[in-house]
C-alpha positions as CSV (number, residue, x, y, z in Angstrom):
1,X,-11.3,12.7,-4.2
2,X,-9.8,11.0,-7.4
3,X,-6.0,11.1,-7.5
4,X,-4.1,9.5,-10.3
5,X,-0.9,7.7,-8.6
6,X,0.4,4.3,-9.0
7,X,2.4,2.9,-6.8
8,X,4.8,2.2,-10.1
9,X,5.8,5.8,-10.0
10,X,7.6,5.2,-6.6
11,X,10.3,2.5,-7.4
12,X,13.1,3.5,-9.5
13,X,13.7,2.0,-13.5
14,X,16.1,-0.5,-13.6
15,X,18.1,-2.1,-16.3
16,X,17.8,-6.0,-16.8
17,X,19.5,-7.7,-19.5
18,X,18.8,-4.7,-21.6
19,X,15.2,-4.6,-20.7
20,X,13.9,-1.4,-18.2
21,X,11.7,-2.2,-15.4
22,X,10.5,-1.3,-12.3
23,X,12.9,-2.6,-8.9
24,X,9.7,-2.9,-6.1
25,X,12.5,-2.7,-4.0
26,X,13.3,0.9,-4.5
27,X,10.0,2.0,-3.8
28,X,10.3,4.8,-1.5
29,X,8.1,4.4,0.9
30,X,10.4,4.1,4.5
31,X,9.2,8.2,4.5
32,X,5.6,7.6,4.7
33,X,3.8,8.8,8.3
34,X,0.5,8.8,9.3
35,X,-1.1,12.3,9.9
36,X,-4.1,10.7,10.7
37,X,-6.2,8.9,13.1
38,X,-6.1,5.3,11.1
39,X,-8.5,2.7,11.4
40,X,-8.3,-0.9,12.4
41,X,-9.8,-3.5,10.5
42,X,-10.2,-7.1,11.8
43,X,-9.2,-10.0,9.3
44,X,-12.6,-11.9,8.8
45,X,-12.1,-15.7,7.3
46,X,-13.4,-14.8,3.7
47,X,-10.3,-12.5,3.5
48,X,-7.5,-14.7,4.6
49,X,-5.6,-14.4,1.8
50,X,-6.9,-11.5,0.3
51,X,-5.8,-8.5,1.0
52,X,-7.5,-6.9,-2.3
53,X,-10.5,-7.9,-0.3
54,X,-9.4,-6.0,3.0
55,X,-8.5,-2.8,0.6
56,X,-12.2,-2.9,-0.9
57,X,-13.9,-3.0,2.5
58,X,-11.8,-0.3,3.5
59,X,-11.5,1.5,0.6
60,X,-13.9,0.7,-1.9
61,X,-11.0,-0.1,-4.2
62,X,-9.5,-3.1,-4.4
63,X,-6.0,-1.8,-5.4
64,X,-4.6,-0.4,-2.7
65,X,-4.3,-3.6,-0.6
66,X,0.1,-3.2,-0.9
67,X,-0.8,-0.1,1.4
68,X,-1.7,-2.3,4.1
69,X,0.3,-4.6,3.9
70,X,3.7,-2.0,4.3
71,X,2.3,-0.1,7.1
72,X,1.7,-3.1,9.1
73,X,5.3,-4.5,7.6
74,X,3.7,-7.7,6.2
75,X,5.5,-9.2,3.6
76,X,4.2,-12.4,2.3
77,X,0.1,-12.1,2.4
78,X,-0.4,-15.3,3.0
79,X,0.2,-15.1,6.4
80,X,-2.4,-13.1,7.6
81,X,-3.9,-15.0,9.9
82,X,-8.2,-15.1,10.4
83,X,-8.8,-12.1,13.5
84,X,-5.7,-10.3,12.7
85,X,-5.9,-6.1,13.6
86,X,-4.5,-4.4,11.1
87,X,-4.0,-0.6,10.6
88,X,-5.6,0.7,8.2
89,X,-4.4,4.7,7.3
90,X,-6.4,6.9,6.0
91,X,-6.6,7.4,2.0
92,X,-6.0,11.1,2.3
93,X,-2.3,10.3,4.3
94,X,-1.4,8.4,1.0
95,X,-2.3,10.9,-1.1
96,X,-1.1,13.7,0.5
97,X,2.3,11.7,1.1
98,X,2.3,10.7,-2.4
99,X,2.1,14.4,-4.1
100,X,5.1,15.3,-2.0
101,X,7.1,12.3,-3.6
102,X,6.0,13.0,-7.0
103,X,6.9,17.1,-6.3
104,X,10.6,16.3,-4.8
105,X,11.6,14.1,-7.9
């Protein structure tokens, strides 16, 4: 099931010394629940480091290794130790959670 969403269209446009960006840190994500059963996934030594990896085992798509990393509240990849669980939701939460965000703005 092919959705178009980037995780751009969740944080708001700021102005910076006259240039518009996206804030990451207005991305409204606090909402998101799971509404599924989610997977765990056990950090193997080739993806220290590499969440992108975790995403594409998980996946098969690289890009949605930020998902994993908010719902199990890491903030600095780099320390995701070797044998750490992590939950892993289901695409289909993110998706359905993500058409309700783009409907309600």
């Amino acid at each position: 099931m092919k959705v178009s969403s980037s995780r751009l269209d969740l944080m708001d446009t700021v102005t910076v010394d006259g240039v518009q960006e996206k804030d990451p840190l207005t991305m409204r994500f606090d909402e998101f629940e799971l509404q599924r059963v989610a997977s765990r996934h056990t950090v193997q030594q080739s993806e220290v480091n590499r969440p992108d990896l975790i995403s594409g085992v998980e996946y098969g798509a690289v890009h949605f290794w930020w998902l994993i990393l908010e719902i199990n509240g890491v903030v600095d990849p780099w320390e995701i130790p070797e044998d750490a669980r992590l939950t892993v939701p289901q695409i289909l939460d993110y998706y359905d959670w993500f058409r309700q965000q783009k409907e309600s703005t």
